[in-house]
C-alpha positions in Angstrom: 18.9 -16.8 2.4 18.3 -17.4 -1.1 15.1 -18.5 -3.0 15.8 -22.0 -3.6 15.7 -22.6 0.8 12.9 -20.7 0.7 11.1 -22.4 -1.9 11.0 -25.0 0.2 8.5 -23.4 2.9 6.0 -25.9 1.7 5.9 -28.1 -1.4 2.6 -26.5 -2.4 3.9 -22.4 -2.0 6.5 -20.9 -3.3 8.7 -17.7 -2.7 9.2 -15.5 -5.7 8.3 -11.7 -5.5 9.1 -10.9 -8.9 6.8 -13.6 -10.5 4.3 -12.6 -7.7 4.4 -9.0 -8.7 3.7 -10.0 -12.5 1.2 -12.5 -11.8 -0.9 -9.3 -10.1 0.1 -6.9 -12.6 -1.4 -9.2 -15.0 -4.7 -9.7 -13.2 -4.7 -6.0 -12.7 -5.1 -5.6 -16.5 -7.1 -4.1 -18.5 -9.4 -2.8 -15.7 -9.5 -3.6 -12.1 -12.0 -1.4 -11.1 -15.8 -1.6 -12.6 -18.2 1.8 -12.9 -19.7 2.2 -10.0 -22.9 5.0 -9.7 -22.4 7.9 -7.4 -23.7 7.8 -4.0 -26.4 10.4 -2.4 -24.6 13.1 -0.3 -23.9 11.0 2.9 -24.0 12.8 6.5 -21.2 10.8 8.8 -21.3 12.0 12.3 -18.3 11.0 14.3 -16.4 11.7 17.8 -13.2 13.3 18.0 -10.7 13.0 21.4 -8.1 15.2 21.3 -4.4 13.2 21.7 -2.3 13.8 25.4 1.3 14.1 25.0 3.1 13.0 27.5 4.8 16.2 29.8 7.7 18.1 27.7 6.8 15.9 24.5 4.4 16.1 21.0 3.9 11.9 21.2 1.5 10.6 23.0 3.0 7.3 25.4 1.6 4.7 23.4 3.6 6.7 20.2 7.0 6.9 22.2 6.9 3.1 23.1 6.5 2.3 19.7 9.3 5.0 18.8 11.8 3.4 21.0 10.4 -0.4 20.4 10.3 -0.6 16.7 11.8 2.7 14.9 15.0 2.8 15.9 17.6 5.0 14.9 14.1 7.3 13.8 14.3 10.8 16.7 11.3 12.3 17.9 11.5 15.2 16.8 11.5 13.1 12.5 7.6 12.2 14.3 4.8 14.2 13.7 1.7 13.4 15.5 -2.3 13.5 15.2 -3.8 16.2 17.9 -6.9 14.2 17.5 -8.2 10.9 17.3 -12.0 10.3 16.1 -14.3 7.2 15.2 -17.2 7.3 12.8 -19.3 4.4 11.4 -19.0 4.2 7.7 -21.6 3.6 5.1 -21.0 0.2 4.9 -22.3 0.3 8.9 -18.2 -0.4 10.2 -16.7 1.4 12.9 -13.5 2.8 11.8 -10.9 4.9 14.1 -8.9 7.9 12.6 -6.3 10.8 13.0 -6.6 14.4 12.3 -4.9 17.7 12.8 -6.7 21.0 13.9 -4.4 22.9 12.1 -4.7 20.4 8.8 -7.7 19.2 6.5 -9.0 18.3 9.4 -11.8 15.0 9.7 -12.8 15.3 6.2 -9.9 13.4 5.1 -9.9 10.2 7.4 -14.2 9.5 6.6 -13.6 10.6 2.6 -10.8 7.9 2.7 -12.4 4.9 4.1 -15.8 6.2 2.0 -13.1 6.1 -1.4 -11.9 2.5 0.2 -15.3 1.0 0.7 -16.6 2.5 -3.5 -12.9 1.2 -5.0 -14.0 -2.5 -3.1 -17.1 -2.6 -3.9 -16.1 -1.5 -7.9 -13.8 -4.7 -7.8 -16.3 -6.9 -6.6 -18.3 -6.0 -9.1 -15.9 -6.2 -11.6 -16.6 -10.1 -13.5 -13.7 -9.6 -16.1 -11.3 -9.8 -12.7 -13.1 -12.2 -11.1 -12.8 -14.5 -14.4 -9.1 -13.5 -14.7 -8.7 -14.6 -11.0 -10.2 -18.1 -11.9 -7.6 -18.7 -14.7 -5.0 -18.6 -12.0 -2.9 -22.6 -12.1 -1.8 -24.0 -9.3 1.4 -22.4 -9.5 0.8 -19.1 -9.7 -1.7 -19.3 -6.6 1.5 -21.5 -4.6 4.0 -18.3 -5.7 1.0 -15.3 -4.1 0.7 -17.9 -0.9 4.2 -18.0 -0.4 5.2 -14.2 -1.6 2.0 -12.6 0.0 0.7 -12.2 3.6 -3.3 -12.2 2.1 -2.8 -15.5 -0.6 -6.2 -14.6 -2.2 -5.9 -12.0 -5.1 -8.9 -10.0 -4.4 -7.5 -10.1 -0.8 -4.1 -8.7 -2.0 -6.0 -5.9 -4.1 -8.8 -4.9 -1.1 -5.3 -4.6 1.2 -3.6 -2.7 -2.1 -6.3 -0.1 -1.9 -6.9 0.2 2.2 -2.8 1.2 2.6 -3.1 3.3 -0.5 -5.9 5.3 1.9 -3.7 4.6 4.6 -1.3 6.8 2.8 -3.5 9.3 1.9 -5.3 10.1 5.6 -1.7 9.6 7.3 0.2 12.2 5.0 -2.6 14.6 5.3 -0.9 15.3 9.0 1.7 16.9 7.1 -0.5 19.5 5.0 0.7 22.7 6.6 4.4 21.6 5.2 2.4 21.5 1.7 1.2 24.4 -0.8 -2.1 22.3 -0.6 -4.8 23.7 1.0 -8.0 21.6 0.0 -8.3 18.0 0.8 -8.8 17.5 -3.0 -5.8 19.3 -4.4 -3.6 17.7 -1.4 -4.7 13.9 -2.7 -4.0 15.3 -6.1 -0.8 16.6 -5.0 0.4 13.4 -3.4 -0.3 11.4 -6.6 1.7 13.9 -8.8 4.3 14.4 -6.6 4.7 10.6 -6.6 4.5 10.5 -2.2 2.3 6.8 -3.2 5.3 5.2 -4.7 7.9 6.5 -2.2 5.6 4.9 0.6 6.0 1.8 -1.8 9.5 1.8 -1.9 10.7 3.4 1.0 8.2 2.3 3.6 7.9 -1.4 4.7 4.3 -2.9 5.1 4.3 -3.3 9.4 6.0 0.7 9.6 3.1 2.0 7.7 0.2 -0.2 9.5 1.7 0.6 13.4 2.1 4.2 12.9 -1.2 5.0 11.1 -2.9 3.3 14.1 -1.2 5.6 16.5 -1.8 8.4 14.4 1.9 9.4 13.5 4.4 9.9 10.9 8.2 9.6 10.7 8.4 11.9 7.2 9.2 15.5 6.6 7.8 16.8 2.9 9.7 19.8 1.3 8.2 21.9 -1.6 10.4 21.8 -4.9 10.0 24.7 -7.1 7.8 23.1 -9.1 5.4 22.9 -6.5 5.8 19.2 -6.2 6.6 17.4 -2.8 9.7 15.4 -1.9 10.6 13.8 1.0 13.6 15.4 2.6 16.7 13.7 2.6 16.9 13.2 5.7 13.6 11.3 5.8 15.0 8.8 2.9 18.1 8.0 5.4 16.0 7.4 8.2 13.1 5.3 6.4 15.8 3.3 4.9 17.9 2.7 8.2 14.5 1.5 9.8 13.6 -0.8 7.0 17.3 -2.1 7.1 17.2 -3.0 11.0 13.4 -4.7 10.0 14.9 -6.9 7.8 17.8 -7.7 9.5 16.3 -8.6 12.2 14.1 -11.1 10.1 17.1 -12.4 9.2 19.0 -13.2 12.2 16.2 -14.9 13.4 16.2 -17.4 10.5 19.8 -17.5 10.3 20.1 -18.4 14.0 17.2 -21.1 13.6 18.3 -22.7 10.6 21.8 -22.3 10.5 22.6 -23.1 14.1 19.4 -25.0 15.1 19.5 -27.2 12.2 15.7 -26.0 11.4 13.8 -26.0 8.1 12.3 -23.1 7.1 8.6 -23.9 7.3 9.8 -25.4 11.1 11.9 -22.1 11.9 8.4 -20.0 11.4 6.3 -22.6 12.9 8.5 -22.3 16.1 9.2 -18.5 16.0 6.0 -17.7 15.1 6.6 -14.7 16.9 9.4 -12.9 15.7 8.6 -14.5 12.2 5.1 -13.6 12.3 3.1 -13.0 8.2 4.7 -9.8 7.7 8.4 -10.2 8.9 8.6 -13.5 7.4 8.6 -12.0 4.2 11.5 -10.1 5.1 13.4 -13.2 6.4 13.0 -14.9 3.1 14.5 -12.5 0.9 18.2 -12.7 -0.6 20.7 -10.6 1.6 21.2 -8.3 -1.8 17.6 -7.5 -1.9 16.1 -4.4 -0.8 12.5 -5.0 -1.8 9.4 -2.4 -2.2 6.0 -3.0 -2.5 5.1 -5.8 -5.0 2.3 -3.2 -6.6 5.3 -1.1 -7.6 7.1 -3.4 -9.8 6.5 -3.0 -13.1 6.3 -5.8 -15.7 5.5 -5.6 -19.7 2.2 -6.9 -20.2 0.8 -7.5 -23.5 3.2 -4.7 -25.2 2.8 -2.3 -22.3 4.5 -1.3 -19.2 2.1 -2.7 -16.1 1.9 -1.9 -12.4 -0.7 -2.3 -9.9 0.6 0.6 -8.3 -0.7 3.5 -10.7 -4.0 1.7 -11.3 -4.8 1.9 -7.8 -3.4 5.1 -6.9 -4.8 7.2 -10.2 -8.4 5.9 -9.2 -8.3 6.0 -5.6 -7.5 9.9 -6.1 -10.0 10.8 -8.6 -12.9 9.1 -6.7 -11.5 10.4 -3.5 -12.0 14.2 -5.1 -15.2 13.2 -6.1 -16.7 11.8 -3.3 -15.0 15.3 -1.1 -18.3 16.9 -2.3 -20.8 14.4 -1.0 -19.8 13.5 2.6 -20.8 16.1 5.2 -18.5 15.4 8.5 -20.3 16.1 11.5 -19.2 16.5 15.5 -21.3 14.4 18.0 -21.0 14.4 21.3 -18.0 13.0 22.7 -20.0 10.6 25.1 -21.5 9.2 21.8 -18.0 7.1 22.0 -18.6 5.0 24.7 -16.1 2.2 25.1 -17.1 1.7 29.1 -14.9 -1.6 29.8 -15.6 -1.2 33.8 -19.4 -2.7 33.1 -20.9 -6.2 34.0 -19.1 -8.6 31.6 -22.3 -11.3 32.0 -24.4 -11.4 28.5 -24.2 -11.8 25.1 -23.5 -8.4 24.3 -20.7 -8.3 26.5 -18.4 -10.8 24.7 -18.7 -8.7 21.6 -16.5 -5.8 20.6 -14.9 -3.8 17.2 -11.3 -2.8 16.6 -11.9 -0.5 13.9 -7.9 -0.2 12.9 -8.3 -4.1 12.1 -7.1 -3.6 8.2 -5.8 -7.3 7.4 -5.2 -10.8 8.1 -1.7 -9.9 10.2 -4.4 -7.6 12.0 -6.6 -10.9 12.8 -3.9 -12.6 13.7 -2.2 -10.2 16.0 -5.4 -9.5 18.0 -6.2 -13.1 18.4 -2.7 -13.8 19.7 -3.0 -10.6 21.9 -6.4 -12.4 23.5 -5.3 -15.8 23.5 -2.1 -14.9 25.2 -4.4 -13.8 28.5 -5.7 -17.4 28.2 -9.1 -16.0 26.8 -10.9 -17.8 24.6 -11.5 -16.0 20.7 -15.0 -17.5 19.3 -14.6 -15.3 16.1 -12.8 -12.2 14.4 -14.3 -11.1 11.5 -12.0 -8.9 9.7 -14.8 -7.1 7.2 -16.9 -6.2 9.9 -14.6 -5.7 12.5 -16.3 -7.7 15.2 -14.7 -10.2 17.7 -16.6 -12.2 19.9 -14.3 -13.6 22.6 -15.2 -14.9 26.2 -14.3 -13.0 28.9 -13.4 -13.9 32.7 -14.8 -10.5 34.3 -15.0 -7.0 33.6 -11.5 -6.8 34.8 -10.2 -9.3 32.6 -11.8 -7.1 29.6 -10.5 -3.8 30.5 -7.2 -5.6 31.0 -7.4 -6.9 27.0 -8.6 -3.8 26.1 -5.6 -2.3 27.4 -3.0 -5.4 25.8 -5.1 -3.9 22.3 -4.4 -0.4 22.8 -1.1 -0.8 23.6 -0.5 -3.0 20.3 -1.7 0.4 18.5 -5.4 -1.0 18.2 -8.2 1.1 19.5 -11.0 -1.7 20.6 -14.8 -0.2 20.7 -17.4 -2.3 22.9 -21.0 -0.5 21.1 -21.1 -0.1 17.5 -21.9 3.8 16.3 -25.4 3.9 14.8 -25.4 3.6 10.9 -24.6 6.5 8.8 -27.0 8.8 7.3 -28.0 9.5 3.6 -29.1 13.0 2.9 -29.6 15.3 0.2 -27.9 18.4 -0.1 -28.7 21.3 -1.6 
């Protein structure tokens, strides 16, 4: 499908990823991030709950289902899994759900991650020169990010830039021990150099990246060059680009069948197969058959004389606060029962129709749960995705456990109490 049919999703959108990767690279100029003061030394205490693999096997069930479902031709033994999964409330008072090895970096990484997430946000929210570049935006330019983008606002595209740069980050840090790096900070500074953040850019598509960080695994194998730099092996750059192949063609079969042979429109084909060609795989079913796309943050435009990409911008900070804020967040273990997500209690109060799905990172996220609810014919009052909080009405305690289970199986770990807050300390 070329870009002309797809242009004509809407008359108010339109689908063009190389003008929608300039238009961001321009807004991501000259700073996107405004000074923000360092915290206070911040005490996180969180649960962990170490992973069961299923007999003879390293992946967990809900990991192989989604091997078999979704990764094809990817092999088990290209996986590598958490041994632990762990949930902490941040400082922002969110619950948030992680992955960690023993034998790795361990919890530090997950918490230091959304902590970096949370300081880059709140840096661009604070930054007025963006938010005055952002309000410059025509009409055209917002109709190309609604119809390129999955989140149409710009400081919705950055806040989702950053949270899958982390993403990248906390995920590869199960691969540590195949690394020279030994400290969380000089692994995230390895990463950068080594230039892992643009291969997951290129290589990766958006939904592979999402689905396998909420099931804490990993279809990559890192080799160490002589330099001392990382490098995916090679045959981890067949198998990422067979997957993202068989992603894209699968987009676009579906379009093909529905417009071709169904005599559909576009904007009717994704109204009608809403899910196959849901916000994220609709992207792929409107590319050109010739296109391989990566990331729009990794295209680089000239901007006012100079080479621009989101892509460094993000990245280059995200590490450098992530080292700094290594030294002032003190993980600590809590009792395992401090995780209670009890689904088998009385389902009759107000508390009881309210819940958290801490792996809820974007507006595909929102949409997915809500579907996930509303396909057991129970009724969503609200999903907030900075919070993480969904208020939905449940038949019974059975009903609830059942939804909780639909979640889980999706890859989304729901949480019925929110942790208590994190604590501020000073340290020595």
């Amino acid at each position: 499908m070329n870009t002309e049919s797809a242009s004509a999703t809407t008359d108010a959108t339109r689908y063009d990823r190389r003008t929608a990767a300039r238009i961001l690279a321009e807004l991501s100029g000259p700073e996107l991030f405004a000074a923000a003061r360092p915290g206070r030394v911040r005490r996180i205490e969180y649960t962990a709950t170490e992973l069961r693999p299923e007999p003879d096997s390293h992946l967990t069930f809900s990991q192989r289902l989604y091997l078999e479902r979704f990764m094809r031709p990817c092999q088990a033994d290209e996986v590598t899994s958490a041994t632990h999964r762990m949930t902490w409330t941040d400082s922002a008072g969110i619950p948030n759900t992680g992955f960690y090895r023993a034998d790795g970096l361990g919890p530090l990484v997950p918490i230091v991650t959304r902590e970096t997430v949370l300081t880059l946000w709140q840096e661009m929210d604070g930054n007025t020169a963006l938010a005055e570049r952002v309000s410059r935006l025509d009409i055209a330019a917002r109709g190309v990010l609604a119809g390129t983008t999955t989140d149409h606002e710009p400081i919705d595209i950055f806040r989702v830039g950053v949270e899958s740069a982390g993403r990248a980050l906390a995920q590869h840090a199960l691969l540590a021990q195949q690394t020279p790096y030994r400290t969380a900070g000089r692994f995230a500074r390895g990463l950068r150099d080594s230039g892992i953040f643009t291969a997951v850019a290129t290589r990766w598509f958006w939904e592979l990246q999402a689905s396998t960080y909420r099931r804490g695994m990993i279809p990559v194998s890192l080799r160490t060059e002589p330099d001392g730099s990382m490098r995916y092996t090679p045959r981890t750059l067949a198998t990422l680009r067979a997957m993202k192949d068989a992603t894209i063609g699968d987009a676009h079969r579906v379009m093909r069948r529905a417009t071709a042979e169904e005599g559909l429109t576009v904007h009717q084909a994704i109204a009608r197969y809403h899910d196959d060609l849901d916000l994220i795989s609709r992207q792929y079913a409107l590319l050109s058959a010739r296109e391989h796309p990566s990331c729009l943050a990794a295209v680089t435009h000239r901007v006012d004389g100079a080479n621009r990409g989101v892509l460094p911008v993000v990245v280059d900070h995200f590490v450098e606060v992530f080292t700094e804020l290594i030294g002032r967040c003190a993980p600590v273990a809590a009792p395992a029962d401090a995780d209670n997500d009890d689904t088998d209690g009385a389902a009759s109060g107000q508390e009881d129709r309210v819940f958290y799905v801490p792996d809820m990172t974007c507006k595909h996220c929102v949409r997915t749960i809500g579907g996930v609810l509303e396909s057991m014919d129970i009724r969503v009052e609200d999903i907030d995705l900075d919070t993480k909080r969904v208020v939905a009405e449940f038949r019974s305690p059975r009903n609830r456990a059942r939804a909780f289970e639909a979640l889980r199986d999706g890859g989304y770990n729901p949480v019925v109490e929110r942790p208590g807050p994190a604590r501020s300390v000073n340290r020595e």
